[in-house]
TILUM-589428 format. One record per atom (N, C-alpha, C, CB): x, y, z; residue in one letter. Coordinates in pm, whole numbers, plus 50000, padded with zeros to 5 digits. Glycine has a CB too. Layout:
BEGIN
XYZa ...
This chain:
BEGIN
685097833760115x 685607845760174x 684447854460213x 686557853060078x 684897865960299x 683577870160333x 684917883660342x 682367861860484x 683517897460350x 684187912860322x 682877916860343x 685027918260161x 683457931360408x 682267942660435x 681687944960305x 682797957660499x 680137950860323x 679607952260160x 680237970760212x 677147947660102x 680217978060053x 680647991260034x 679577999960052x 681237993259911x 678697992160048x 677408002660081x 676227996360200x 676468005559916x 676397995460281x 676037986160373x 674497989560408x 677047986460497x 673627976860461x 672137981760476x 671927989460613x 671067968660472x 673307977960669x 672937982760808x 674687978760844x 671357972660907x 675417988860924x 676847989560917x 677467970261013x 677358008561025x 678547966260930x 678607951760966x 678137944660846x 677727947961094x 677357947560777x 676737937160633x 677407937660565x 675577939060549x 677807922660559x 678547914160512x 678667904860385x 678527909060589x 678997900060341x 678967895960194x 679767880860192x 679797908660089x 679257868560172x 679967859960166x 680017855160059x 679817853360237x 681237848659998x 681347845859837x 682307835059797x 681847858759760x 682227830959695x 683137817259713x 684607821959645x 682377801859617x 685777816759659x 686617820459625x 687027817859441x 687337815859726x 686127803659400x 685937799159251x 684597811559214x 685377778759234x 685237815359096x 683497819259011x 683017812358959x 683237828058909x 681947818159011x 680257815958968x 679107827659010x 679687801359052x 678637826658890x 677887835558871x 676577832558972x 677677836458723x 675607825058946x 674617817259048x 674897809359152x 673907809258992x 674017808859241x 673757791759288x 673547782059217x 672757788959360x 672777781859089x 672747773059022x 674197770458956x 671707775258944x 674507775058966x 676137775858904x 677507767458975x 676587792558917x 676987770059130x 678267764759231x 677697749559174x 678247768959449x 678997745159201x 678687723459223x 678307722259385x 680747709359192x 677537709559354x 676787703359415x 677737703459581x 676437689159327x 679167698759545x 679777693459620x 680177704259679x 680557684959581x 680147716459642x 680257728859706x 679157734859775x 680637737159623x 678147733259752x 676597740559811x 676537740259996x 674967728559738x 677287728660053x 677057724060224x 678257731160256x 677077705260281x 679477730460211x 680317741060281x 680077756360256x 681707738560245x 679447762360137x 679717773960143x 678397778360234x 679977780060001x 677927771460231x 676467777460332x 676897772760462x 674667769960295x 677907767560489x 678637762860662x 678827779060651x 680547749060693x 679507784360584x 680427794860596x 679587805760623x 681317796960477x 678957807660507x 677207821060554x 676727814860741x 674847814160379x 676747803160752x 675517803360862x 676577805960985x 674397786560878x 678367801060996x 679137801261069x 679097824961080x 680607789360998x 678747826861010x 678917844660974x 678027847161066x 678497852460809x 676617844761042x 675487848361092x 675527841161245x 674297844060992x 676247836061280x 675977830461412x 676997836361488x 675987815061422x 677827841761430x 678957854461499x 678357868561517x 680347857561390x 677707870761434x 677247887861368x 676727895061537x 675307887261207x 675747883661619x 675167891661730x 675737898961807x 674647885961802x 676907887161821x 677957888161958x 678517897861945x 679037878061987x 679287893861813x 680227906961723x 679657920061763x 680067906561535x 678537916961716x 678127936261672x 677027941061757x 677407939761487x 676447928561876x 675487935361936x 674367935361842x 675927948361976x 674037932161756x 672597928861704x 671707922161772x 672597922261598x 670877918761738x 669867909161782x 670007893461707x 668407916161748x 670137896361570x 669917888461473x 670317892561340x 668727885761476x 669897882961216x 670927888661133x 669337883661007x 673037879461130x 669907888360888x 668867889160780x 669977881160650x 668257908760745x 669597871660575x 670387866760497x 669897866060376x 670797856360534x 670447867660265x 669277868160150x 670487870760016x 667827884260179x 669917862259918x 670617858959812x 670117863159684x 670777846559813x 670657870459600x 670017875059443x 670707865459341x 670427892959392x 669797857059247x 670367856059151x 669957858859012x 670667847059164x 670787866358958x 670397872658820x 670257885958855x 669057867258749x 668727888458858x 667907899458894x 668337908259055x 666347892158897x 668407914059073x 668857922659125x 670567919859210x 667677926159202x 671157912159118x 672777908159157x 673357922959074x 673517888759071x 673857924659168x 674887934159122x 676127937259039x 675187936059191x 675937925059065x 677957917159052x 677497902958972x 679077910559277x 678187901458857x 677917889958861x 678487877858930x 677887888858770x 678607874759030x 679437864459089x 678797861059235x 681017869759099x 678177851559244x 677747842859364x 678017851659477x 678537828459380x 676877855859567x 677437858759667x 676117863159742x 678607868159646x 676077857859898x 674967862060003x 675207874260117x 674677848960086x 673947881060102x 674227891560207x 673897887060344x 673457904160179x 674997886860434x 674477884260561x 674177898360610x 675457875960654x 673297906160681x 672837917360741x 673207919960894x 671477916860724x 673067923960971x 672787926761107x 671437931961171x 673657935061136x 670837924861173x 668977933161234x 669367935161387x 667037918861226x 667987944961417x 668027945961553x 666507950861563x 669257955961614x 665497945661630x 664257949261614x 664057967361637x 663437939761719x 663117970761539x 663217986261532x 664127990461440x 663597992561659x 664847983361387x 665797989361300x 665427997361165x 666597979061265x 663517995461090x 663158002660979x 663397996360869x 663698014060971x 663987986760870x 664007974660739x 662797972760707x 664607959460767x 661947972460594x 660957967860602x 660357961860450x 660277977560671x 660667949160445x 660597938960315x 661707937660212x 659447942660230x 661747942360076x 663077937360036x 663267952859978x 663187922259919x 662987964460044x 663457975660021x 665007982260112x 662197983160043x 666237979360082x 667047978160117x 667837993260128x 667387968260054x 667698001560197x 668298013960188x 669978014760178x 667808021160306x 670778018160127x 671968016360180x 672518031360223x 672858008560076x 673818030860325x 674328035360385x 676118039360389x 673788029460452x 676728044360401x 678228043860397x 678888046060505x 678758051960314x 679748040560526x 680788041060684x 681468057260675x 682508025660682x 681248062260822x 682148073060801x 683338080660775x 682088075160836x 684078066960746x 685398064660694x 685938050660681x 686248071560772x 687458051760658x 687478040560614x 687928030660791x 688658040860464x 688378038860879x 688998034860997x 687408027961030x 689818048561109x 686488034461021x 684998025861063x 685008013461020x 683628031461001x 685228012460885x 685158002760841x 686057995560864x 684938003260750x 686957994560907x 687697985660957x 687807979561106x 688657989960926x 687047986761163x 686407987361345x 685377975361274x 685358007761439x 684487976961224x 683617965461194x 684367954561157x 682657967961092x 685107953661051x 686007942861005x 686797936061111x 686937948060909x 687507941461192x 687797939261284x 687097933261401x 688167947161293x 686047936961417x 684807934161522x 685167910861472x 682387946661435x 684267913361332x 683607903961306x 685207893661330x 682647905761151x 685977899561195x 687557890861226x 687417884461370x 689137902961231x 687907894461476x 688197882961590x 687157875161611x 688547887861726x 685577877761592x 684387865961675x 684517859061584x 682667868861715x 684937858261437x 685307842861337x 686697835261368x 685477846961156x 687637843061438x 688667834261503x 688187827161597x 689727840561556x 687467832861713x 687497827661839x 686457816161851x 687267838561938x 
């Protein structure tokens, strides 16, 4: 499954996660590792179109700076100039919740189509 993050780096960042828990990657089975990363890379190959980015930033915590305990990759939205700069991650909040659902929406239809 994939869902807007609540505090986003950059508005559109995204969160993909498996629907079984697990805490790690080391954690998912083997036989799970090629589809759930179909699913992250199928995200990130929508995100441009979707949202007008350039490109997207993907990046995975485990343990140490996971939030949550439960498996899960941030897909981002970059756009050169954007002020990202290494793994200092500022976050941000939508100006409501209708925003956030304009994004949700965005991404929804370019993962249908």
């Amino acid at each position: 499954m994939a869902f807007l993050d609540a505090r986003p780096v950059f508005k559109g960042h995204l969160l993909v996660a498996p629907r079984e828990h697990v805490e790690t990657l080391a954690d998912l089975p083997a036989s799970r590792v090629g589809p759930f990363f179909s699913q992250v890379q199928r995200v990130s190959a929508v995100m441009p179109a979707a949202l007008g980015c350039q490109g997207t930033f993907v990046a995975l915590n485990n343990v140490v700076s996971q939030s949550v305990p439960h498996l899960h990759v941030h897909v981002v939205p970059r756009t050169r100039g954007d002020g990202l700069r290494g793994f200092f991650w500022p976050r941000q909040r939508y100006a409501s919740d209708a925003e956030a659902g304009q994004y949700a929406d965005r991404l929804r239809d370019a993962l249908a189509s």
